[in-house]
N, C-alpha and C positions, 0 to 999 in steps of 0.2 A: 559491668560498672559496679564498682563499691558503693555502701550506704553512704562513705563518707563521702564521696563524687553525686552522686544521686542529692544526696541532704543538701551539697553549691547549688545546684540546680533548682532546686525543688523551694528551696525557702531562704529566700534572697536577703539582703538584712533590711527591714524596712524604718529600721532606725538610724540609720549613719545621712549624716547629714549631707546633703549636696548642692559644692557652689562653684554655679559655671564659673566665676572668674579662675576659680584654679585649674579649670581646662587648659590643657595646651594648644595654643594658640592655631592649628589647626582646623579646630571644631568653632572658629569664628572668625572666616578669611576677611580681610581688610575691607572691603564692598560685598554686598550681595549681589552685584553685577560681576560676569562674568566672560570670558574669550578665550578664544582656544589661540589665540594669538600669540606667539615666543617673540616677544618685543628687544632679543638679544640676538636673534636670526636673522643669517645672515640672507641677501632677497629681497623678493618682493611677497607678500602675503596678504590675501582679498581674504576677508570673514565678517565674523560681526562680535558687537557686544553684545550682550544678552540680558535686557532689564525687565526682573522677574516681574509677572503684572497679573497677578488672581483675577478674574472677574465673574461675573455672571454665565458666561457663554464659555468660561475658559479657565477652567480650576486649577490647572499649572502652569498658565501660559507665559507668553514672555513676549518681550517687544524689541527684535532683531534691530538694532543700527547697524548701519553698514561701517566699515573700517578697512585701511589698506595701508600698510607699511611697510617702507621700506628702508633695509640697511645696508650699507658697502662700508666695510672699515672702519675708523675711529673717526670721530670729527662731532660737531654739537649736534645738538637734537632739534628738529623742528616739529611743531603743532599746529597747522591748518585744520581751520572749521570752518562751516557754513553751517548755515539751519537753525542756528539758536532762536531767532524765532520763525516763525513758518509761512508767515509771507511773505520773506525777504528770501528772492529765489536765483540773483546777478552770483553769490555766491559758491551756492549748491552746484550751479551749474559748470563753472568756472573749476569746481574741484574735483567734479565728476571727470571734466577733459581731462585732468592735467595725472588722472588715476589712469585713463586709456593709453597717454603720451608716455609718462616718465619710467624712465627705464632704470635698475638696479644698477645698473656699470658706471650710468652720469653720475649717481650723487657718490658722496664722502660726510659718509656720517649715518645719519639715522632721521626719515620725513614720516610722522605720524599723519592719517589724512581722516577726517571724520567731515565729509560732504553734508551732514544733515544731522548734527546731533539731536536737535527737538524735532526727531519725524513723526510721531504722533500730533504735534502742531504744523508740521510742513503737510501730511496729508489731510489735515482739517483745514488748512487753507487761513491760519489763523496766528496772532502772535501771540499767544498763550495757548497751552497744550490743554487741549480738551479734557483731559483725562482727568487732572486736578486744581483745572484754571490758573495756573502758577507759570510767571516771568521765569524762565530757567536762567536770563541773566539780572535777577533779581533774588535767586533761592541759593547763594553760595554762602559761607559753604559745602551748604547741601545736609542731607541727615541720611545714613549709612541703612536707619530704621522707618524712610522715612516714603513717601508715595513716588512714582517714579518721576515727577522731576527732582523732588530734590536728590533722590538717588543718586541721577545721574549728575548731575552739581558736585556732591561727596566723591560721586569717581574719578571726576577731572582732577577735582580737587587733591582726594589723596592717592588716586593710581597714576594719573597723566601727567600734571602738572610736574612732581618729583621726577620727573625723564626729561624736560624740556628746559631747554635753551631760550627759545626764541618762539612767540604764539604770534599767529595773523588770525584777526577770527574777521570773516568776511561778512558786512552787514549789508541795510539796505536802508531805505524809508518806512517799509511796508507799506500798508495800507492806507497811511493815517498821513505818510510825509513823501516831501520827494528833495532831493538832494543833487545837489552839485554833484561831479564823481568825484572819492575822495577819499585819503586814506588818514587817520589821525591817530593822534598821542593823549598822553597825561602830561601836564607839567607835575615832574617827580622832582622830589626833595634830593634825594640821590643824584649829586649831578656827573657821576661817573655812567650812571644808567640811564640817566637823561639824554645825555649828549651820543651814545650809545644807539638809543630808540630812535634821537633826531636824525641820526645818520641813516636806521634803516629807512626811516619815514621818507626823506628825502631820495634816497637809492629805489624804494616801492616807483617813482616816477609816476602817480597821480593828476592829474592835472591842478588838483587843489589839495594843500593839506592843512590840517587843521592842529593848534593848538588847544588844547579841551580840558576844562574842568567838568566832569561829571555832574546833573543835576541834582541825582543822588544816587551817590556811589558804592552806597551799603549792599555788599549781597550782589556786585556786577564778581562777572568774570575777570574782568580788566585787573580791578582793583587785587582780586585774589591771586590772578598770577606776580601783579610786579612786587607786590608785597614777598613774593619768594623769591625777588631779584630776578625775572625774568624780561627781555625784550618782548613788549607785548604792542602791536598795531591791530588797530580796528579800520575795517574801510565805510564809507556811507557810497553806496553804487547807485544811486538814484531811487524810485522806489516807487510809492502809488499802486502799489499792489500788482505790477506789473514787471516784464521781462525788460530792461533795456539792453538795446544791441553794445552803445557803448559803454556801459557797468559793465558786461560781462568781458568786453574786450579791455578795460582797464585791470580788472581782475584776473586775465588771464597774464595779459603783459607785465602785472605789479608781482606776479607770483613766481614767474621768473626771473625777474631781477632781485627778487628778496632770496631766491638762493642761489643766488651767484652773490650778491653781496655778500652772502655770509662761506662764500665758496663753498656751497654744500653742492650745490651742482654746474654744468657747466651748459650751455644751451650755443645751438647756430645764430647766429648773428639776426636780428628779423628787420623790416624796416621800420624807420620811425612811427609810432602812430600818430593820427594828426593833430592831436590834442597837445602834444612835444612840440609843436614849431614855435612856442615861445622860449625863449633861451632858457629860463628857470620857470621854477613851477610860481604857482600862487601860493605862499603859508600865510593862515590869519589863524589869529585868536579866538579862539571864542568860550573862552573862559572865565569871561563875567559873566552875571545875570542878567545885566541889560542888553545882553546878546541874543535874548530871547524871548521873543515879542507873543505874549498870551490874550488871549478873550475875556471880556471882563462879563458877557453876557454871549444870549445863546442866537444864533440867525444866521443867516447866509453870508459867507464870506465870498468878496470880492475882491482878489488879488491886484494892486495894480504895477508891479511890477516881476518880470520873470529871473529865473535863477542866474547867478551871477551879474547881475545889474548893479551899478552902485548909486544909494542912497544917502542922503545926507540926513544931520540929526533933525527932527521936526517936520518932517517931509512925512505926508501922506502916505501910508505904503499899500492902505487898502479900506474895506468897511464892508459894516457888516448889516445885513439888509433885515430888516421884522419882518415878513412876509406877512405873519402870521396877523398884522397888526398895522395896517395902510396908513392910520394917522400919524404913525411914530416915524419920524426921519433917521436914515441910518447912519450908525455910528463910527467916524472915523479911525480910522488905527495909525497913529502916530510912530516913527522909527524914534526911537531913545538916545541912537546915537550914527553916525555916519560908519558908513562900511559895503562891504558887498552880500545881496542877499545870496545864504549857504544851502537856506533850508527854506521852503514853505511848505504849507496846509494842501494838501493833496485831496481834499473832500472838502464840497462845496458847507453843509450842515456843522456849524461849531457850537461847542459847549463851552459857561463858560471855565476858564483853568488851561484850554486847548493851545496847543504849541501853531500861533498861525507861519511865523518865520524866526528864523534864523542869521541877527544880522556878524560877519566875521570883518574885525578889524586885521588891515592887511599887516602883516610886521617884515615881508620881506617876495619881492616880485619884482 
């Protein structure tokens, strides 16, 4: 080796200035999440994403989601999820089957599948992720620098989302609600994408679907997909912190009919399910405020009517009892306006602010 080879070595210039930005682009990939995943290959392919997670116990560790994609040919892109939060489980389940069943030959196009995107919150048993106590569909969208939900927020956001067509993100009640089974919408400004969504909404076959304004829409998933012109449906599959047989049978039956409506795949014929023996579905509204009936104080709620029942405006719908406090008579809960209950209070113990129901004005059954 020459002194002047030796001298590059040996005494580096510790004056020249250095600024990541003029890195080539490279040395800072678009997420710090990662898959060994060829999202242009042609197949099927089971792996995972990889959300980098330092801790105490685990100084490079990582937190594996599971992922399965498949592509045959040209045609739109779809994005199924379940999991987003972790005790809404009609989902997860429902997309774990439909990973065992679907085969590369039926579709035409390309089916992203993410059974359980928040499973650090899916195996705490919990609708925020333990890790960083953070709504993932509330953290969009997302920070690239940022703890892993909103990581994985930023990845939907600018890995996934840029490939899709068409999003179903499969929900529930969780813990806290229980639900009609159901698949809903945004009423969008865009009425070319509007009428779009209401067709798939309608084609999902539901038994109940729902017109929805967001209570707050900042930082939801929804909002972040249609905002990049996307088909986006969300389903409510009953909830209470538990499995229903029929949530996971409507989410199975609603996920094959959303792709065959979008001819992504083709399926055997099944028989009707029983929830279909009405000629059309139920669609309501519920995209006012007074569509949602809250607590104005804290005690035991007493429901007095079950899901899908119809209520008129001024009618008693329940009350709420002071245990704590035997002099005190318990306080009524009045419906605002007439309609069918969607949603009620899944736990007996209310605070006040707490969602006790859901009432949906009908627009069309």
């Amino acid at each position: 080796m020459s002194q002047k080879e030796q001298d590059v070595v040996i005494q580096p210039n510790i004056n020249q200035d250095i600024n990541p930005e003029s890195f080539p682009e490279f040395y800072k990939p678009l997420s710090r999440i990662s898959t060994d995943i060829d999202f242009d290959k042609e197949g099927k392919q089971v792996s995972f994403i990889r959300v980098p997670h330092s801790r105490n116990d685990s100084a490079w560790g990582s937190i594996f989601i599971p992922i399965v994609v498949y592509k045959n040919g040209s045609g739109p892109t779809i994005l199924l999820t379940g999991g987003i939060h972790g005790d809404e489980y009609e989902g997860p389940i429902a997309l774990n089957l439909l990973t065992r069943t679907l085969k590369p030959e039926q579709i035409q196009g390309r089916v992203i599948i993410l059974p359980a995107v928040n499973l650090p919150a899916i195996m705490n048993d919990s609708r925020l992720s333990p890790i960083d106590n953070l709504d993932l569909n509330r953290s969009f969208p997302g920070d690239r620098e940022g703890s892993p939900t909103l990581a994985i927020a930023h990845y939907l956001d600018k890995v996934l989302l840029p490939l899709t067509d068409i999003v179903i993100d499969l929900h529930s009640g969780g813990k806290s609600l229980d639900f009609v089974p159901s698949i809903a919408m945004h009423k969008l400004s865009d009425r070319k994408q509007h009428n779009a969504t209401f067709e798939a909404l309608m084609a999902f076959g539901a038994p109940y679907g729902f017109i929805h304004s967001e209570v707050d829409g900042d930082g939801t998933f929804d909002t972040t997909a249609e905002n990049k012109g996307d088909v986006f449906l969300f389903s409510e599959l009953r909830g209470g912190g538990r499995v229903s047989i029929e949530g996971v049978q409507v989410a199975r039956n609603g996920l094959r009919n959303i792709l065959e409506h979008f001819e992504i795949a083709c399926f055997p014929k099944l028989k009707a399910p029983h929830w279909n023996a009405k000629k059309t579905q139920m669609i309501l509204d519920t995209s006012h405020s007074d569509c949602y009936v809250r607590a104005l104080t804290e005690g035991i709620y007493e429901p007095f009517f079950e899901l899908g029942q119809h209520v008129k405006k001024g009618k008693s719908i329940g009350r709420i009892h002071f245990i704590q406090n035997l002099k005190r008579k318990p306080v009524t809960i009045q419906a605002q306006h007439s309609g069918i209950i969607v949603a009620k209070r899944a736990l007996g113990w209310v605070s006040p602010g707490d969602c006790l129901a859901v009432i949906g004005n009908e627009i069309k059954g």
